[in-house]
TIFIKE-979059 format. One record per residue (C-alpha): residue in three letters; x, y, z. Coordinates in Angstrom, 3 decimals, decimal comma. Each point is the difference from the previous one (the first is absolute). Layout:
N
Ala  X  Y  Z
...
***
This chain:
511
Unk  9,799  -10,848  47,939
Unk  1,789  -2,532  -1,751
Unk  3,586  -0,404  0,870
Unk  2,979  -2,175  -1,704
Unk  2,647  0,350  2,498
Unk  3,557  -1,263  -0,831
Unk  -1,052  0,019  -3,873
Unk  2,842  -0,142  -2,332
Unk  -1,207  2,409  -2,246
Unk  -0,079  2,644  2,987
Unk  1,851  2,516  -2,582
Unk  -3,324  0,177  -1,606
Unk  -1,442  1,411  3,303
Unk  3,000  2,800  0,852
Unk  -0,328  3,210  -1,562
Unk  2,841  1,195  -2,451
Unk  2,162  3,297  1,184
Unk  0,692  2,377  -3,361
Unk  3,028  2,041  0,903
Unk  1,575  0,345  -3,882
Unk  3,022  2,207  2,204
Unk  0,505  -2,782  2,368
Unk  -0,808  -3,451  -1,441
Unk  2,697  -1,115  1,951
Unk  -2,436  -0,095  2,950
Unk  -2,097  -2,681  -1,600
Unk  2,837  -2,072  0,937
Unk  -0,246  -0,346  3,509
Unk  -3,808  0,669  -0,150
Unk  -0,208  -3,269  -1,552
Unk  2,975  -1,769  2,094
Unk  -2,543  1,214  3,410
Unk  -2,682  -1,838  -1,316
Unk  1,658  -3,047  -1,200
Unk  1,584  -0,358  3,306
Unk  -3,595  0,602  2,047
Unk  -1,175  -2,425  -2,384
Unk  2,341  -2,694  1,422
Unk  -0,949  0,881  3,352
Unk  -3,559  -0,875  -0,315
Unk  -0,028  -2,798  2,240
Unk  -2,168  -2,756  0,210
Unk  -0,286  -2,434  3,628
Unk  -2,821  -1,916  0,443
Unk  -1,968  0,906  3,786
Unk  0,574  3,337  -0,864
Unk  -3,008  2,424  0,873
Unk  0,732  1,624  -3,306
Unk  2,217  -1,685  -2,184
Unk  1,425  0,759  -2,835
Unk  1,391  3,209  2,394
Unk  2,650  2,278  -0,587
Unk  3,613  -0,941  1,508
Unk  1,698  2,414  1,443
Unk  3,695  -1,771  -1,683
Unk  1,123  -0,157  3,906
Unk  -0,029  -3,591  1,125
Unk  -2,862  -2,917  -0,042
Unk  -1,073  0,145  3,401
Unk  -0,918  3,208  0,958
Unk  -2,366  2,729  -1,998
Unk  -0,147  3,381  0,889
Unk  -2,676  2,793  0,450
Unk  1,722  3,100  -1,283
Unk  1,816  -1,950  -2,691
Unk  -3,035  -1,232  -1,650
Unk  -2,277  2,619  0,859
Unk  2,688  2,260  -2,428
Unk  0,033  -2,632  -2,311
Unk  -3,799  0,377  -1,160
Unk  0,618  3,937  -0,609
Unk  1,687  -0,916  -3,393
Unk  -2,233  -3,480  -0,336
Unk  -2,388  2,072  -0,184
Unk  0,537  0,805  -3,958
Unk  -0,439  -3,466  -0,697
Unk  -2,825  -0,833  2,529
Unk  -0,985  -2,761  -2,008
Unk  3,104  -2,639  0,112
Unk  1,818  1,286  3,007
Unk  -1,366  -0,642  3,359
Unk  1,311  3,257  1,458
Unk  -2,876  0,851  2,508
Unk  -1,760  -3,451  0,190
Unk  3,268  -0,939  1,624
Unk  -0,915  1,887  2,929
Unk  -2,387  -2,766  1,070
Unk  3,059  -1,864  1,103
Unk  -0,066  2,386  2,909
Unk  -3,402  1,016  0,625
Unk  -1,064  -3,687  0,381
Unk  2,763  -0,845  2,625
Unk  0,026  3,040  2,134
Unk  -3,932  0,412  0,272
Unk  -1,446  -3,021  -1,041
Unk  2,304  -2,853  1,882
Unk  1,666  -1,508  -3,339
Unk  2,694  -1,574  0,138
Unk  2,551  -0,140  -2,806
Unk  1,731  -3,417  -1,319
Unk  3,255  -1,408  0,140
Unk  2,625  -0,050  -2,546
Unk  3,472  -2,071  -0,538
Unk  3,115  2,463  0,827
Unk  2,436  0,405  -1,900
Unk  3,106  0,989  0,837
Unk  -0,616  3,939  -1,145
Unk  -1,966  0,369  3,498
Unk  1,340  2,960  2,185
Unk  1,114  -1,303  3,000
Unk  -2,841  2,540  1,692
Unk  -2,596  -2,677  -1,301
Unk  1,321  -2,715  2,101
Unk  -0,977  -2,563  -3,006
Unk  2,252  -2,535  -1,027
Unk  1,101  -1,246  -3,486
Unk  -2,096  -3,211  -0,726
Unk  -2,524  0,386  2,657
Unk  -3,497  1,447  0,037
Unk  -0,665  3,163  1,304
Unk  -3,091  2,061  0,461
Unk  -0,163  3,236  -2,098
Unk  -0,385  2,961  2,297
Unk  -0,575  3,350  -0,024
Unk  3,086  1,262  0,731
Unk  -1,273  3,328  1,624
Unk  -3,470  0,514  0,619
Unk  0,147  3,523  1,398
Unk  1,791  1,135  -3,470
Unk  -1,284  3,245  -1,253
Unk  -3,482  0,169  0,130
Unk  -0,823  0,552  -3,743
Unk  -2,371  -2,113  -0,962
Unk  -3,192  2,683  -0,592
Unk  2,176  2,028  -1,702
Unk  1,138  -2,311  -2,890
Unk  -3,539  -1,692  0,143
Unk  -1,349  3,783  -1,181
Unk  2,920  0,296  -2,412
Unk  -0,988  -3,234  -1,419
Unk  -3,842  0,303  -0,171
Unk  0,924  3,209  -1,915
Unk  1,465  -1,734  -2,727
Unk  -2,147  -3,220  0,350
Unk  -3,567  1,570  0,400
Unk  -1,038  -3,253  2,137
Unk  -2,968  1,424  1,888
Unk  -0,915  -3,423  1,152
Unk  3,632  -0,540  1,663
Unk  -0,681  2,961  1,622
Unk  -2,968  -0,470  1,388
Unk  1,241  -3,438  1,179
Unk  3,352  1,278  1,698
Unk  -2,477  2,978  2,091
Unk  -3,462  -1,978  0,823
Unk  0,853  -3,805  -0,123
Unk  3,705  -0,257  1,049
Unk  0,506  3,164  1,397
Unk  3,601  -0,401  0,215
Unk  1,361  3,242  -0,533
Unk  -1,674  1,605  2,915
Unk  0,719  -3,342  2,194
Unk  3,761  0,666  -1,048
Unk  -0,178  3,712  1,011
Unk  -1,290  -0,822  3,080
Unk  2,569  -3,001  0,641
Unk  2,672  2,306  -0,470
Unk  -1,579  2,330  2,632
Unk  -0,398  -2,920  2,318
Unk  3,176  -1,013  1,164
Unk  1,846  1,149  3,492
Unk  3,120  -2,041  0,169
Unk  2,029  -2,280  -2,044
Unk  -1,928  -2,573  -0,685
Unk  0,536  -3,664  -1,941
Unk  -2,829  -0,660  -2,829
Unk  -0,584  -3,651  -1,796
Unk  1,093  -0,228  -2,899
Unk  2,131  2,815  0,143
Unk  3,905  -0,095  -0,001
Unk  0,951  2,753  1,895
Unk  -1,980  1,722  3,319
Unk  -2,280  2,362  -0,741
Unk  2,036  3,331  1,344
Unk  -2,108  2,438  -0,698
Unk  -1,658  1,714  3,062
Unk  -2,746  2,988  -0,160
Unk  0,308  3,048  1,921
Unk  -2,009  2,935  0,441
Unk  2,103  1,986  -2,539
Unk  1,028  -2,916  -2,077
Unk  1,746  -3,393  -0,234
Unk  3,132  -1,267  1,246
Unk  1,541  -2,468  -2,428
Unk  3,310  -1,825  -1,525
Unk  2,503  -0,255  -2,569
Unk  -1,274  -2,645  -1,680
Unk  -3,599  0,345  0,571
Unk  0,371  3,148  -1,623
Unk  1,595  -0,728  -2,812
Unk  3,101  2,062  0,620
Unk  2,001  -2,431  1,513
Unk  3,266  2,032  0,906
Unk  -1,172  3,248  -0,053
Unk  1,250  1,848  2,768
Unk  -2,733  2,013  0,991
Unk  -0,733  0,049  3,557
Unk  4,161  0,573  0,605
Unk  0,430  2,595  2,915
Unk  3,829  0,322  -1,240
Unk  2,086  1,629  -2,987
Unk  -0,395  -3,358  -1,675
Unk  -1,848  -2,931  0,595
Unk  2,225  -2,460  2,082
Unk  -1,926  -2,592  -0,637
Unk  -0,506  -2,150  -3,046
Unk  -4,314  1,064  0,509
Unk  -0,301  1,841  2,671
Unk  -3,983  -0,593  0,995
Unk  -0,281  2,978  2,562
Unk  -2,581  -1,430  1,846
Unk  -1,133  2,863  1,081
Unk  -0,845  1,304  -3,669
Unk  -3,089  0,476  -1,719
Unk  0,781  -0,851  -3,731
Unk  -1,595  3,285  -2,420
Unk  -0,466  -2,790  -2,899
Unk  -2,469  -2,658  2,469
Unk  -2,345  3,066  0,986
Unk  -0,035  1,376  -3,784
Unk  -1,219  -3,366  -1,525
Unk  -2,523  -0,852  2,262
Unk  -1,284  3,741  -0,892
Unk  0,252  -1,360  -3,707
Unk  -1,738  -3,001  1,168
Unk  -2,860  2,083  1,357
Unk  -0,252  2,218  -3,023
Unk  0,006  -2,672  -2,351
Unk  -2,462  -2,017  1,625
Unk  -2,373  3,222  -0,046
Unk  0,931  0,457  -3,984
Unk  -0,664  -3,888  -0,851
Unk  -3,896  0,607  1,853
Unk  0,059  3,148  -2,209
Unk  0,859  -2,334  -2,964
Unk  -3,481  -1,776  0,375
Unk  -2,504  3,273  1,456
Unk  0,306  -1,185  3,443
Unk  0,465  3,765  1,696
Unk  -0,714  -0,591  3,500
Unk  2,856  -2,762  0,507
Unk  2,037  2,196  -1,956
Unk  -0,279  2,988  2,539
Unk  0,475  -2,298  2,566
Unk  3,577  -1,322  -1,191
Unk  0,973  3,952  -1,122
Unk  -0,391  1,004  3,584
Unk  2,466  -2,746  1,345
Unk  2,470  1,527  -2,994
Unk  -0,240  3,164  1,686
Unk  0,528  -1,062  3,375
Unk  3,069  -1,345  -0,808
Unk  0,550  2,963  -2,362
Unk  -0,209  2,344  3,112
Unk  2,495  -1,956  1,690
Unk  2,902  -0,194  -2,576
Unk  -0,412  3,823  -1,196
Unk  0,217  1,108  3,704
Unk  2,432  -2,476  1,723
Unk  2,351  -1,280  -2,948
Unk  -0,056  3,612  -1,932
Unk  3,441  1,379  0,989
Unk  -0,524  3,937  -0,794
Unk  3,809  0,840  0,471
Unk  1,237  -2,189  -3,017
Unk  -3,525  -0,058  -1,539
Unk  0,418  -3,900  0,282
Unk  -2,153  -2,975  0,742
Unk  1,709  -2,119  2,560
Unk  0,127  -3,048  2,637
Unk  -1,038  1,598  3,468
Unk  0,866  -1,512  3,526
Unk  -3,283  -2,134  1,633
Unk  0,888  1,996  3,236
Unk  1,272  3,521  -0,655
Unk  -1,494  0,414  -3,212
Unk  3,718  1,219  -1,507
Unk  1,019  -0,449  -3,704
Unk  2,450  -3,041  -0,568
Unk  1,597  2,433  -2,942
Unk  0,987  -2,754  -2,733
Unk  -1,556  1,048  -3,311
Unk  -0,774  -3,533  -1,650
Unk  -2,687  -0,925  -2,493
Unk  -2,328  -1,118  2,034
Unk  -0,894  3,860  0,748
Unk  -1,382  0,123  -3,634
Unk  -3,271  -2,164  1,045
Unk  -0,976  3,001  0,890
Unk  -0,330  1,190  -3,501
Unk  -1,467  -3,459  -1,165
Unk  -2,987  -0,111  2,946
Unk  -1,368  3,781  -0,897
Unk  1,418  0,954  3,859
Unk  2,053  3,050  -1,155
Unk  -1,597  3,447  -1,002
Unk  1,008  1,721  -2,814
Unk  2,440  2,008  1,536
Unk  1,432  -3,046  1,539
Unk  0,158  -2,088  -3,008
Unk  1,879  2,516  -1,788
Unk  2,469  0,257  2,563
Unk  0,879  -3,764  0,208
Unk  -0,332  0,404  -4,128
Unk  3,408  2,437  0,763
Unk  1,683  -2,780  1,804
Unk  -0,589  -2,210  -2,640
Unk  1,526  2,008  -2,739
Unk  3,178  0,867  2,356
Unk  2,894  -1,477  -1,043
Unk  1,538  -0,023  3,311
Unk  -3,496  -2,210  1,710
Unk  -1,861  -2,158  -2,462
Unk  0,908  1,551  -3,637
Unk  3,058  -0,722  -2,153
Unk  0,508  -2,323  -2,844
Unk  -2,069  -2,061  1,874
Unk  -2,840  1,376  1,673
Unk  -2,142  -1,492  2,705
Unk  2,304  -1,610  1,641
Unk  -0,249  -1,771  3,437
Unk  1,599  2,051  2,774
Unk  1,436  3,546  -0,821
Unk  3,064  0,586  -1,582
Unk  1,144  2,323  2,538
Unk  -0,562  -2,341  2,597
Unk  2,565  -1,232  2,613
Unk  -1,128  -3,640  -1,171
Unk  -0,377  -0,061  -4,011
Unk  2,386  -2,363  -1,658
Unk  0,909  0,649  -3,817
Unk  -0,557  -3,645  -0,375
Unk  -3,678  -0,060  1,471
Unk  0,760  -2,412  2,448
Unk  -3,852  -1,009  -0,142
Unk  -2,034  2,851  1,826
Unk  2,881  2,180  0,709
Unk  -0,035  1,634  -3,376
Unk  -1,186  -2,501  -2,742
Unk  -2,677  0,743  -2,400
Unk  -3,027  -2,142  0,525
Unk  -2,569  -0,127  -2,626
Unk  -2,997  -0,087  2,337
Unk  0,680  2,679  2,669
Unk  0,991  1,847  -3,728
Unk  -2,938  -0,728  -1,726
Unk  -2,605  0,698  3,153
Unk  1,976  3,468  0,606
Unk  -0,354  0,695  -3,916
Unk  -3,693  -0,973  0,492
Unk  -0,402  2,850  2,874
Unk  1,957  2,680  -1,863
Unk  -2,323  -0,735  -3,075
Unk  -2,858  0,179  2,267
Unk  0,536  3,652  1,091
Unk  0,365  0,842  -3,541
Unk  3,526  0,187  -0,710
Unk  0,029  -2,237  -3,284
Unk  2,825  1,486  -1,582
Unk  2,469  -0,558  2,693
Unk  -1,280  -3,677  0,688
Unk  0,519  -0,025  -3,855
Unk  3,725  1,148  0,247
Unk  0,760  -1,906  3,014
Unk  -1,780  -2,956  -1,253
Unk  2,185  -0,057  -2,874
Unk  2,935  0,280  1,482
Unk  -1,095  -2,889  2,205
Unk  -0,492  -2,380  -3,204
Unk  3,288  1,483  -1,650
Unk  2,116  -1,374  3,080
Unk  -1,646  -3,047  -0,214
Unk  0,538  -0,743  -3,692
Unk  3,223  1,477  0,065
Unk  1,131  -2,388  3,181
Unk  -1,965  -3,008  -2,349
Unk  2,022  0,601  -2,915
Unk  3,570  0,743  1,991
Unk  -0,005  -2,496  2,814
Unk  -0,016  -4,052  -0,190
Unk  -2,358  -1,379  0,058
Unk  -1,707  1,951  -2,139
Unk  -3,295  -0,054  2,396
Unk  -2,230  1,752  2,180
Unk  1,202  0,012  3,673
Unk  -1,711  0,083  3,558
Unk  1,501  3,481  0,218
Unk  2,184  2,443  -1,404
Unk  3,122  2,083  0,870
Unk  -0,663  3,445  0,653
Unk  2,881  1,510  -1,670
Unk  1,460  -2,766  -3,482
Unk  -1,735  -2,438  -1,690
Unk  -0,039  -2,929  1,998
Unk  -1,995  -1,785  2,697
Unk  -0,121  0,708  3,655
Unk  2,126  -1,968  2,448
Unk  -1,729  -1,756  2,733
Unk  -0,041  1,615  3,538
Unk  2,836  -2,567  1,753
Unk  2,151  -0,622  -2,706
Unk  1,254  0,715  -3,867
Unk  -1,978  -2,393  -0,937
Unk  -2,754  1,389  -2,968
Unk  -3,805  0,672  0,167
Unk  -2,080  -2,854  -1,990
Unk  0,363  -0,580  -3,490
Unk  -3,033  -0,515  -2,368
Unk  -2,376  1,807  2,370
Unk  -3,212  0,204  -2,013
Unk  -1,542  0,281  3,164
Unk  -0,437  3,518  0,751
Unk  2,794  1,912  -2,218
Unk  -2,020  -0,918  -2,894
Unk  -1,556  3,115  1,450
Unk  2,456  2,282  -1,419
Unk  0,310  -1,458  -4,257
Unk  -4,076  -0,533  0,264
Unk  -2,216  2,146  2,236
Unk  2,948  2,938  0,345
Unk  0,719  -0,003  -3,645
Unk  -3,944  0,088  -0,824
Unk  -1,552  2,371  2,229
Unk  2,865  2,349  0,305
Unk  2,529  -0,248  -2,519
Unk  -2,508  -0,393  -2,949
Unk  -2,612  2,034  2,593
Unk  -3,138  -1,950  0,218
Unk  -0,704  1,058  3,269
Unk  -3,268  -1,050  0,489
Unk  -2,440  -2,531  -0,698
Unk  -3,428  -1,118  0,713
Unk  -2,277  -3,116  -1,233
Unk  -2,847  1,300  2,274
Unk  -0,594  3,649  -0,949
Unk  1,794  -1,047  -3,734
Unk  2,683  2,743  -0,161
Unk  3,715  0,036  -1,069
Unk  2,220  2,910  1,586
Unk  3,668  0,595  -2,178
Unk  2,236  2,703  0,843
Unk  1,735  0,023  -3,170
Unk  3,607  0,540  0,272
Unk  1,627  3,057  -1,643
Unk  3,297  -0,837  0,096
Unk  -0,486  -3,642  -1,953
Unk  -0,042  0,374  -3,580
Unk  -1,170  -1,607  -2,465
Unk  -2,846  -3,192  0,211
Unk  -1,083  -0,360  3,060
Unk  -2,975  -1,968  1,739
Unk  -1,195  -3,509  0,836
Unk  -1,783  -2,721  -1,799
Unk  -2,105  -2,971  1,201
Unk  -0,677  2,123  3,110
Unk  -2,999  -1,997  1,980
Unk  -2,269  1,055  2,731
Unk  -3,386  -1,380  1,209
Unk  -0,880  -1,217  -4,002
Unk  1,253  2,775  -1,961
Unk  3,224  -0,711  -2,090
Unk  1,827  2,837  -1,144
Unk  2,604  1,604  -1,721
Unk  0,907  3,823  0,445
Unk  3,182  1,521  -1,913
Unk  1,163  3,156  -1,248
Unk  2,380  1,596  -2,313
Unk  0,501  3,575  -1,320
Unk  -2,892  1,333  2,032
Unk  -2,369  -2,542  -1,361
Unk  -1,421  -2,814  2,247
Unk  -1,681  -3,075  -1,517
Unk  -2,219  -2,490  2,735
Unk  -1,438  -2,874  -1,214
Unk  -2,512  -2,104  2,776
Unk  -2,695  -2,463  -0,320
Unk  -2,345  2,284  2,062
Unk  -0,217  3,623  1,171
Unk  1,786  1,829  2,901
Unk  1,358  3,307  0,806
Unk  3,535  0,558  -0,134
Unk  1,845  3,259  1,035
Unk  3,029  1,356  -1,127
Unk  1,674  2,227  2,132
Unk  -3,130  0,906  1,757
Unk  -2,080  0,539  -3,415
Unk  -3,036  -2,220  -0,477
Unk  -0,635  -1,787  -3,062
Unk  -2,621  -2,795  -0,342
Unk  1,470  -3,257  -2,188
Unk  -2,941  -1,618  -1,381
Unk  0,260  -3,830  -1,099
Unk  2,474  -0,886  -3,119
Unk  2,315  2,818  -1,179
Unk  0,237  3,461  1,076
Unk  2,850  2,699  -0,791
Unk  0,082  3,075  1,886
Unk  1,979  3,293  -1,014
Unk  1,880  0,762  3,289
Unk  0,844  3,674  -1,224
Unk  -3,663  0,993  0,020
***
């Protein structure tokens, strides 16, 4: 599959939003691009390189930052390296590699211990980071329809299920080469003990066995962490779908049985039937550490929750007193003893990932309109904070309550600027598969899914939409939907099936 990565006609390669009522969200659609554009990075030793920069600092990369980043390179597969990037990680962690050294500047976090002028090795900065990296290879194969990277990453490399197993394999805090921090995750028989920072929450303050968190991150070590346990349960399930992706049955059984092994654990241990909650639990008593954060919502995004479940946590998310509002999926409740009205990181901020894989799980159980509304609002408070606030930008992450970016955890200081990087989630992948609706696609079965919005009038759709080697465009107006493709697939709209045959078809969505 050819690939021209870092080509400067990449807006040949992105598909076009049509949203005639809001063509004001072009605008930042177009600034998230440009900026991921310019942080397509390109250092010679590399494993993979050009890779995706995480617009953090030069000499560390990150697992969960890039692993988020290829769920909205995946529209333009072809000139962003979104998932190749993740070679940057498989190759150190499970094959030996080591990764080259760079000149600091003086833009280093202190945390990096590099100094301006002087080489320093690129790291990974955390190597136990959420383990995500089945799930976004399936999301990307979807789109991609690379059997023969597929085939590679289960048979030859195998690192998926070496990385599931890693995670598994540690006991105690342990130091890693080429890694910047310890490794602090640590498997238990009901889950995983873990960290602030390995988890991606930083200053969360779950695990607190107070009113409020005294501490900046608390780090209970005593708690098992809902979020580890439901994405190594992803893990499992995705590795099972990606052998389903090329016939390969048996394996696939194999990896569905260690999904529900850990999906027996979290719906019996973490399932709090008195607030109808997933939580935290205690390693020793098995008691609820009762801080509603996102990291419950995994649940949702793995498959773990039933039906009855799913709709319950659905409830929470559409409360305005927990994670609803004017700003919806938000990081820690808004009744809780800890949310700050200016985010203060993961104490309230929205964060385009945890908001995007939560909007990914409500989807999943079949609840497209409300990802719809609560995907829009999502892109509204973005748009609205990128049109109000200087810089006019996309940030790290966003206040929960006016348009403006989060404040750091320890100080006033403000989240990133120009972080294109992940929160290119929210203009992009947000604004395509759940604003706009096009909920579903997949190069290997050749099928298009759209919930078409009812409350969006007027044009709506997407052009220069590309998966596996179909290039499409699907829009509609007054009932009538025009597709034009260079082959044949099936495309549904709002669960009816209609078969698009190569060049131009228009279909009467009245009868």
């Amino acid at each position: 599959m050819n690939k021209f990565f870092g080509a400067e006609n990449y807006k040949d390669y992105i598909p076009n939003p049509i949203c005639s009522e809001h063509p004001e969200y072009n605008d930042i659609y177009e600034k998230a691009w440009e900026l991921a554009f310019a942080h397509i990075k390109d250092i010679p030793g590399m494993p993979q390189t050009p890779y995706m920069d995480e617009a953090f600092c030069d000499t560390r990369i990150w697992i969960w930052d890039t692993c988020f980043m290829s769920l909205f390179c995946k529209y333009a597969f072809k000139v962003f390296p979104g998932v190749e990037s993740l070679k940057n990680f498989y190759e150190v962690l499970h094959d030996g590699k080591k990764l080259p050294s760079v000149i600091a500047t003086d833009k280093e976090p202190k945390f990096t211990g590099a100094i301006a002028g002087n080489s320093a090795e690129i790291k990974i900065q955390h190597a136990d980071n959420p383990p995500l990296f089945a799930w976004v290879e399936y999301e990307n194969a979807l789109f991609s329809g690379d059997v023969e990277r597929v085939k590679d990453l289960l048979y030859n490399k195998k690192y998926l299920q070496k990385h599931y197993e890693w995670f598994d394999s540690f006991k105690e805090v342990t130091k890693v080469d080429g890694v910047g921090m310890p490794i602090f995750v640590i498997a238990e028989k009901l889950g995983y003990k873990w960290e602030g920072g390995s988890s991606g929450m930083d200053n969360t303050p779950r695990g607190r066995t107070t009113d409020n968190a005294l501490m900046d991150r608390p780090n209970n070590p005593d708690m098992l962490w809902i979020d580890a346990i439901c994405q190594q349960a992803l893990s499992a399930r995705c590795i099972a779908d990606l052998y389903k992706l090329v016939g390969d049955n048996e394996n696939s059984n194999k990896w569905e049985v260690k999904f529900e092994e850990k999906a027996t654990i979290i719906n019996k241990y973490y399932w709090d039937i008195k607030d109808n909650f997933y939580y935290d639990i205690d390693n020793i008593t098995n008691d609820y550490y009762r801080v509603k954060s996102i990291a419950s919502f995994w649940t949702l995004t793995s498959g773990i929750a039933t039906k009855e479940q799913a709709k319950y946590m659905l409830e929470y998310i559409l409360d305005d007193k927990t994670f609803g509002g004017k700003v919806p999926l938000v990081s820690l409740a808004r009744n809780d003893n800890d949310f700050c009205s200016n985010g203060r990181y993961w104490r309230g901020s929205l964060w385009l990932p945890t908001a995007y894989a939560a909007l990914k799980g409500i989807s999943q159980y079949g609840y497209l309109n409300e990802a719809h509304i609560i995907g829009h609002k999502i892109l509204k408070h973005m748009y609205d904070t990128y049109v109000n606030y200087e810089p006019h930008t996309i940030w790290e992450c966003y206040a929960p309550e006016k348009c403006e970016p989060s404040v750091y955890d320890v100080s006033d200081d403000l989240a990133r600027p120009d972080f294109c990087g992940w929160s290119a989630l929210g203009p992009i992948s947000i604004y395509i598969e759940f604003v706009l609706g096009f909920y579903s696609v997949n190069a290997f079965n050749k099928t298009v899914k759209w919930n078409k919005p009812a409350d969006i009038e007027g044009e709506i759709g997407i052009k220069n939409l590309r998966f596996g080697d179909i290039v499409t465009d699907i829009t509609a107006e007054n009932n009538i939907c025009t597709v034009i493709s260079n082959e044949k697939y099936t495309l549904y709209i709002n669960d009816k099936e209609y078969s698009v045959e190569k060049g131009i078809n228009v279909i009467n969505l009245i009868s």
